[in-house]
Each structure stands twice: as C-alpha cells, then as structure tokens.
N, C-alpha and C positions, 0 to 999 in steps of 0.2 A: 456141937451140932445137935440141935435136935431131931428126934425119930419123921424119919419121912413117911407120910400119910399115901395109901396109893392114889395115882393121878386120877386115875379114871375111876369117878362116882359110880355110884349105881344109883339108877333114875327108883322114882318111888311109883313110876307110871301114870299115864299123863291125868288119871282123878287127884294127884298131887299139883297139877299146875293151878296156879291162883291166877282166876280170871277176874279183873276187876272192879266191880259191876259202878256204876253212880248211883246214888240216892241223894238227898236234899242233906245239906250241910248242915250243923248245927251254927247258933248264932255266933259272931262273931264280934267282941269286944274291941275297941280302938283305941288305945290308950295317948296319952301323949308322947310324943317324942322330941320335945323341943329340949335344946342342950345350952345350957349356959357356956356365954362365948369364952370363959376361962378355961371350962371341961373340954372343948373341942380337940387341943392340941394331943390328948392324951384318948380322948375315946370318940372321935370322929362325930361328922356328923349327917344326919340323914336328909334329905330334899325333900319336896312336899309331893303325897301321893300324885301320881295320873296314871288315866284312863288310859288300858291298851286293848283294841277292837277285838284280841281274839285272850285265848291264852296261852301263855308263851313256855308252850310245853318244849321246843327244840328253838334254841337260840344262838346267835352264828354273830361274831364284827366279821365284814367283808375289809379287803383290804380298800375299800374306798371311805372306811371310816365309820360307812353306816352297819346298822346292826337288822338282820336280816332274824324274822321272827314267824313262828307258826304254831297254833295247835292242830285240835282233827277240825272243830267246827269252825266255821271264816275260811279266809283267804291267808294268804302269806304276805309279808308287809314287811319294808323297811321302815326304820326310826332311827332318826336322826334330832338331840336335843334343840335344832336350831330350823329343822325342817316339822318337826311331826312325824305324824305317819303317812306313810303313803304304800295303797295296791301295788303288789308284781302280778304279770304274768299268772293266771290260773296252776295250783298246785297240779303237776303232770298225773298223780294216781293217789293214792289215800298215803301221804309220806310224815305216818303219824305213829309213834312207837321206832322210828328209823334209826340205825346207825348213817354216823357223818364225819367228814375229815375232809382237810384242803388238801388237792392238791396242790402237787411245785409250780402251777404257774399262777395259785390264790385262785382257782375255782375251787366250788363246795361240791365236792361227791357226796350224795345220800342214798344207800342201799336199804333194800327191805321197806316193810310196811306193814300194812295189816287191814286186812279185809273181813266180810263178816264171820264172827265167829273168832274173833282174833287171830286168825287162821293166815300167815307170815306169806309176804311176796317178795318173788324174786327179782324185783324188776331195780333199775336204778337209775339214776337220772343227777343232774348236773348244772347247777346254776352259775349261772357267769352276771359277779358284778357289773360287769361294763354295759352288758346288752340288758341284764336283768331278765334274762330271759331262762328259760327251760330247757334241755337237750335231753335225746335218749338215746345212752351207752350199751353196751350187753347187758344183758341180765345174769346174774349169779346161776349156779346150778340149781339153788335148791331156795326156799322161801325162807326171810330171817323175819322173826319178831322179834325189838329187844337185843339187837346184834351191838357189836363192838367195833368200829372201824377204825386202822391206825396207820397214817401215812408212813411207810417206811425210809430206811437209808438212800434207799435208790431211787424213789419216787412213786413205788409201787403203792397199793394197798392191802391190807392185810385185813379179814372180815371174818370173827368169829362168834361162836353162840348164835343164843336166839329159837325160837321155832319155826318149822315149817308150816305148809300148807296142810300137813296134819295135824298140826301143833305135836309135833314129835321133836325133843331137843336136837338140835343141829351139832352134828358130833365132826364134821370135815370142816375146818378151816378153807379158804379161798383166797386167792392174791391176784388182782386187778392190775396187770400189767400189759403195757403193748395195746391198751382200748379189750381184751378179753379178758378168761378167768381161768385162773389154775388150783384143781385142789390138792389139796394138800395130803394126799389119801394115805400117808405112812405114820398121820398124825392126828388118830382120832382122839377127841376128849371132849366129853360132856360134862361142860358145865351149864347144867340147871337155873330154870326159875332159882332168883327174881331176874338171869341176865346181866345183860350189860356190863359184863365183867371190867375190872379195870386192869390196863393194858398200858404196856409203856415200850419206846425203844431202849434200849441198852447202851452203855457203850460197847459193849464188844458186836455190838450190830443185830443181837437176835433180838425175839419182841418177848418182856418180860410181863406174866400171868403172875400181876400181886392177890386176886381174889377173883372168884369169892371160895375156890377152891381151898381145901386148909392149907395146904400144900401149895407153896409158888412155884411157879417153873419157868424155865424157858422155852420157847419154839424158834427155832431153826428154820425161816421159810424156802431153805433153799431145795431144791431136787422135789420130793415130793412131803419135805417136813419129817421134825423129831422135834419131840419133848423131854426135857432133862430136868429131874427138880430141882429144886433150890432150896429151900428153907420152908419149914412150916412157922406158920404164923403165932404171936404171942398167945393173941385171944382171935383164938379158930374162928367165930361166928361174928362175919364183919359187913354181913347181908345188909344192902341199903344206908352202908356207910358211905364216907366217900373217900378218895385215893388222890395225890396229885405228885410229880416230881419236880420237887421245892431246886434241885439245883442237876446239875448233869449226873446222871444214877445215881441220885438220891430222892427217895419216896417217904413219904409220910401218910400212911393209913388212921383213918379217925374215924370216930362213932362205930354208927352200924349195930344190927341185931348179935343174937348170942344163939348158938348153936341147942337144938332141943328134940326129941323125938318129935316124927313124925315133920322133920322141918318145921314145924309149925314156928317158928322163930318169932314172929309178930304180938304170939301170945304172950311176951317177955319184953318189959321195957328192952330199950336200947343199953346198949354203952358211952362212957365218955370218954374211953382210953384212947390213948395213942400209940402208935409204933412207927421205927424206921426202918429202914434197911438199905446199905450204900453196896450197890449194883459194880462199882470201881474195887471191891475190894475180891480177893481169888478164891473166897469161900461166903459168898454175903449170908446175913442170916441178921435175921429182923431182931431188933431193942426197944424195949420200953423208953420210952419219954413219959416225961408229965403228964395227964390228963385235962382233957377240956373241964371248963367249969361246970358244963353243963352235958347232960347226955343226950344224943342226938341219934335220929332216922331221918332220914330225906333231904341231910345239909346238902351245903354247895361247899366245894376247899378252891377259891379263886387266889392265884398267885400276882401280888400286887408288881408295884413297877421296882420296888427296892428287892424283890426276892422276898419279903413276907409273905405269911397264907393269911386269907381272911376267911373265916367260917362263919357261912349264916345261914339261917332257917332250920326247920326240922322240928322233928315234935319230939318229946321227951318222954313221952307217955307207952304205956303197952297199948297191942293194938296197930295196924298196917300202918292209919293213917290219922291218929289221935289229936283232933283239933283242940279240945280244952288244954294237952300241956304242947300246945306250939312254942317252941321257945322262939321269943323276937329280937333275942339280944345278939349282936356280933360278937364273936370273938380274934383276935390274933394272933397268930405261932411267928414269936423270932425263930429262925432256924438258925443262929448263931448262939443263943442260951437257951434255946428248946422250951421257952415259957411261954403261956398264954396272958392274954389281957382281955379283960369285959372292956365292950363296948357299948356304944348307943345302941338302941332296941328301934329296926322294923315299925313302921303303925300297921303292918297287916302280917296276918300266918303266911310262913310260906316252908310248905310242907311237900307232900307229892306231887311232883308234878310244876316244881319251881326252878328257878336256875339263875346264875348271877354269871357274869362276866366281866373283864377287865376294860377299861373304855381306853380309848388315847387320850385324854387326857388325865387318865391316872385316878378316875374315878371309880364306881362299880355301878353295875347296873344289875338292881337284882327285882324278880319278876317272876310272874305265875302260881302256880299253885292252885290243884282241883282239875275238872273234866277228869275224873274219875279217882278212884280209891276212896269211893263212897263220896264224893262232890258231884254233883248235875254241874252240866257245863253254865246253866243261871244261876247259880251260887260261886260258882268260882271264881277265883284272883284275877281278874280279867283288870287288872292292875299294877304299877312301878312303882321304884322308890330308886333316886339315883343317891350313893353312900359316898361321902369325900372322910379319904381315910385320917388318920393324925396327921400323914407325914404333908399336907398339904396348908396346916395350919401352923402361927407362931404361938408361942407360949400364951400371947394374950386374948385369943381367940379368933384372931383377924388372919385374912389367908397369905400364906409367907409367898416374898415373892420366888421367881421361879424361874432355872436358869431355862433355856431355848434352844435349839438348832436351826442353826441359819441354814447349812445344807449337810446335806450327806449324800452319798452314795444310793439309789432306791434300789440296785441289783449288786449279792454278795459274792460272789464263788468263796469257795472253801478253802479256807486258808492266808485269804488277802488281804494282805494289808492296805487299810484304806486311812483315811483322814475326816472328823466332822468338822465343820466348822462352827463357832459359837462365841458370843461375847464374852462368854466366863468361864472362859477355860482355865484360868487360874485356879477358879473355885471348884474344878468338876473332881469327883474322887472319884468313879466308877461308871458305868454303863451296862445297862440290862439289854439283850435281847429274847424277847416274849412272844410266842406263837400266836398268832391267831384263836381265839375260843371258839369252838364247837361243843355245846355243851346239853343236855339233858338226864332225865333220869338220875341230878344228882352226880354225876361223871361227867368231865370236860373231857373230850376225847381228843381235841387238837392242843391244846395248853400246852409248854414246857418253856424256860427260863435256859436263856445261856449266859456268864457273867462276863463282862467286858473290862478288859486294863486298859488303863486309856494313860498319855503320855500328853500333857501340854506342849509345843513344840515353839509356839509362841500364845501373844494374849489373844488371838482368835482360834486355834488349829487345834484339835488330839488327835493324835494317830493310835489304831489299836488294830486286832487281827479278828477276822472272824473263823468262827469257828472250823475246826480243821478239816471233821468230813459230816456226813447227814448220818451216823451214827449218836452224833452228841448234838446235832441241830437236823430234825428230817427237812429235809425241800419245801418249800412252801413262802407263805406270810408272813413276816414278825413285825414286830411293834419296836423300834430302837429307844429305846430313854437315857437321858444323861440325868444323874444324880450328885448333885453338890456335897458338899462336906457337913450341911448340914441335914442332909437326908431328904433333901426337897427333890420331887420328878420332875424333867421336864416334861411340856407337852410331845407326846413320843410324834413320829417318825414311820412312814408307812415304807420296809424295804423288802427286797423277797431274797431269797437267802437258797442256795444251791447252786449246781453243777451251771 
C-alpha cells in the first residue's frame, strides 16, 4: 500500500482559482478524414461534420432516445439523427458549468450554475423527457460551480465540490433525497479548482472519490457522512483527465495534467498514462496499465456497447487549452488485454468544453468545444461528428450485419430474472447494461456498464438476471444491448432499471 496523502487540501486562496476568460481562437486546420473501407473494421469510422445551434458544453441521451444538449449562449435543444434539432422549453436559470445525473425514474437533475462573476447558484431544476419541460425542486444549501452529481444506490443524489456564491470551494457534500437536501456536515473535504471531481458508486454502496485529490477515498453518505481513504494514485496530477468505470468497481483513470507548484499544472504538457483500480477487491489500490498513444487534457473516456473505452479529443500540448497540438485521433482501451488501438482522427479540435456520448445504436456522438478557455463563443465548435466504432463493421469494410431485440422487459427490479426476445439468440454471447450519459467537462457523471449472461432457452428467447442491487447498477435509465459471438451490437433497448 502506498503512503496515504491527507484528505483535506489546503486551498491556495481564491487569487488561485482560474477564471476562464474567452478570447478569439486561433485558426483552425481540417484535415481529411476519409477511411478506406478495408481500414474501417480495425479503426472505425467518422460521419460528416454538422451544424449544432449552440455549443454542446453539457450533453445528456434522455431515455426517449433523443440527446438533450446546451451551452451558456442559445437555447437547449434536442437532436435526434432522423429529426435535427429542435428548441425546448427556455433554460430555467443560467444552467451552464452545472453538475447532472438521472434520476430512477429517467428525469435529469441539474444542480448549480453560475452567474456573473462565475459566482456558483444554488438553485436546481429538472427536465422531464416526456413533457420536455422545466421543473423547480429545492435548492441546495450553498451555490455550486463545477459540482459533481451522482445518483446513488437508493435513488438519492449525492452533490459535491464546486464554488459558491463567493466562489469559496464548497467543502460540505449534500444528498437530494425525499424532494430536499441533507448535508453531509461530518464530511468536509475540499476539493479544488478545476472541479468536477470524478466520482463513482461502489459496490460496497458508498460513493468512490478516484480524483483529483491524490488520495482516493470513500464517502459514506449515510447519517451525516465519513470519508476513509483508499489508495493514492500512480501519477498524483490527473487534473482535467478523465475517469470512467469500464465494469462494476472497476475504474480506469487516463491523461490529465501533472502536479506542480503553485498548481499551476497547465504550465506542463499533459500525460498519456493510465491507471486502474478494482473497487471489488478488500484493500483496492490503483495499477499501472499501458499508456495511451497519445497525451491528452480535455478527453472524453465513452464506454461502448461491448464494455470497451473510446478516448477522444483533448490537446496534447502545455497550456489550459492548447489548440495547435489538439489531438484528433480516437483511441481504444480493451479492458480485457489493457491495450489501446489508434483510430480514425476527428475533422475538428475538441478540446475544452467538448463531450462525446454513447448513442443507441452503438454509435458515438462526439461535440463541442470553446465558449471559453480562451475560445469566443464565434469561434467555437458549434459543431458534430457521429463516430461508428470497428465493432460495427466486417472485415471488408461494409457494415456487419446485426443481431436485434424484438422485446424485452422496459422496467427491471433488482435481481430478476427476465427473458429478451430475439431472432438470434443462438448467436448472442453476452449482453451489456449501460447507463444513460450525462456528461461535461470531460466527466460522464451518469455512465456505468453492468455485464449480462444470457442463456438461449430456445431459437427466439435468453433468459438472464439483472443486476442484484443499485449498488452495482444505481436506479435510473440504461441502454440493454445483445452482442453476438462476433462482437457485433445490437441496436440497444431503452429500459429503467431499480426498485
């Protein structure tokens, strides 16, 4: 075990917090990205740019399919590859720099905001698919910029970091249960600028703190909270990396800045390291893996429909937000041989302020970048790219075909055993259950993968169990996919999953 770091920082005071201003972007090169249809099977391939109204600073799939999108300037807007885009409901307050997360019955909770002066609100508010409309719940104690939101076991929420309406770091955790808020006041911990910590449930039920602290821990939301560490990290300085758990308590941390006086961490290219750490085991404590090809600040780590990570965007360069070395290329982590694979390259940076997400049909949609970290919001990525990964294509470049669900189940409880139906169930070897995305700032805050066994019973039927409690699946949205034998997804399955 390595030497444990103490939990609670000490702030450098708030002339340390990085405010961060816009200016005019430097220019921007568009290379080609057209893939010979023999390469696609092995390094995916990319769609053709389009236009999106705003930019897609905080990015959400509702469980209706469609993908719910906003920055600060514009409106908030669904997109749907078969609809466009289309307006919702006027945004309730300035819900720009927000923590978000579904809840159990697939609405999107978004806390916090930021008013002028970057100066963090308490307010939260609530979007429901069905009506597409606005709602307004409690408000938090205190005002978050930059917060963490993470649906828990029971269906609560858990709301950490961030600054307030001083912009003073937010050191009391909060848990959103019952329609109120309870702090957490035996459980302070400041963690600092840049934010957005990444945050996971556990299986033993509490919420695990992988960064950006050096030191991981646990929090305990129950009574009025405890924190217990865990493990400190390979490479301490993992600031504006990003975090995701590739299978139930198992996490994989990548990129990210390097620790340096005076924080100044930006002043120092990034990293291309990686780490794990299996949260199932009675002493966990993080391992080097391989490294990315590439070193990266401001990736996206999007968990596909097989249980692979896809890494894309970020800049390579020293510097917050270094457009000359944006890297454009994708890359892949098997989590079964811990290696990565270069993929097809992006035709635009997406660097600050970008986010990718898993689609239902097994696609990725990755987006944004700019409205700030030195971008004017007229120079920003106010544009897509939809990404179809290898496992969608045959060897000879043509798209494989792909098994289907006729039905399933759309409500899980915990532990039950249910039946899909499908024409090829002879050929299905597994099933993924995948959370709904909520994602910004580089952190998917709603993401996680549960793996399914699935049993042919005859040539239409598999029977398999869902997961046992909302410790290793929290309450909410998931995405269901069946995957054949030869690694092909089906189009997933929209079903909600808890109590």
């Amino acid at each position: 075990m390595k030497p444990l770091a103490l939990l609670t920082l000490g702030l450098l005071g708030l002339g340390s917090l990085v405010i961060y201003a816009c200016h005019d972007a430097p220019g921007v090169t568009e290379p080609s990205t057209s893939v010979a249809a023999s390469t696609a099977a092995t390094t995916g391939r990319w769609g053709p740019v389009f236009t999106t109204p705003s930019v897609a600073v905080h990015v959400h799939l509702l469980r209706t399919g469609k993908v719910l999108l906003w920055g600060d300037q514009k409106g908030a807007y669904l997109w749907s590859a078969s609809a466009g885009f289309t307006p919702v409901a006027p945004k309730p307050f300035r819900i720009y720099c927000t923590g978000h997360t579904f809840l159990s019955d697939g609405r999107l909770l978004v806390v916090g905001g930021t008013s002028p002066g970057t100066r963090g609100l308490r307010y939260a508010t609530i979007f429901d698919p069905s009506t597409r409309t606005w709602s307004t719940p409690a408000s938090m104690a205190q005002g978050r910029y930059y917060p963490t939101a993470t649906t828990l076991p029971g269906g609560g929420v858990l709301v950490v970091s961030g600054h307030d309406t001083a912009r003073a770091v937010v050191r009391i955790p909060e848990v959103r249960s019952g329609g109120g808020w309870r702090r957490l006041t035996t459980a302070p911990l400041a963690i600092p600028n840049p934010f957005y910590p990444a945050m996971f449930v556990a299986p033993n039920g509490k919420v695990f703190l992988a960064g950006f602290t050096p030191t991981s821990a646990y929090l305990d939301v129950s009574g009025t909270g405890q924190w217990s560490p865990v493990d400190r990290r390979e490479v301490v300085g993992r600031k504006l990396g990003s975090a995701v758990m590739y299978a139930p308590g198992k996490i994989l941390y990548v990129g990210g800045g390097v620790d340096s006086v005076l924080a100044r961490d930006t002043l120092f290219p990034p990293t291309a390291s990686a780490e794990v750490i299996d949260l199932n085991q009675s002493a966990p404590s993080w391992r080097t893996v391989p490294p990315m090809a590439f070193p990266r600040r401001h990736l996206n780590a999007t968990i596909l429909a097989d249980g692979s990570v896809l890494v894309t965007g970020g800049t390579r360069g020293a510097g917050f937000n270094n457009q000359a070395a944006a890297v454009r290329a994708a890359e892949l982590w098997n989590p079964t041989t811990e290696s990565w694979t270069t993929l097809a390259s992006e035709s635009r940076n997406r660097t600050y302020h970008s986010s990718a997400i898993l689609l239902p049909n097994g696609r990725v949609l990755s987006t944004g970048s700019g409205e700030g970290g030195g971008i004017a919001f007229a120079n920003s990525e106010r544009s897509a790219q939809v990404f179809t990964p290898p496992y969608l294509f045959k060897a000879d470049g043509s798209l494989a075909p792909r098994p289907s669900i006729t039905s399933a189940p759309s409500r899980l409880s915990y532990g039950q055993s249910f039946t899909i139906q499908t024409p090829n169930a002879s050929s299905i070897s597994r099933g993924t259950l995948i959370r709904l995305s909520s994602v910004t700032h580089g952190f998917n805050q709603s993401q996680l993968i549960y793996p399914l066994a699935v049993k042919a019973t005859n040539s239409t039927t598999l029977t398999t169990v869902a997961p046992a409690r909302g410790a290793l699946a929290p309450p909410g949205p998931y995405m269901l996919f069946l995957i054949n034998g030869a690694g092909v997804p089906s189009v997933a399955k929209m079903v909600t999953v808890g109590p």
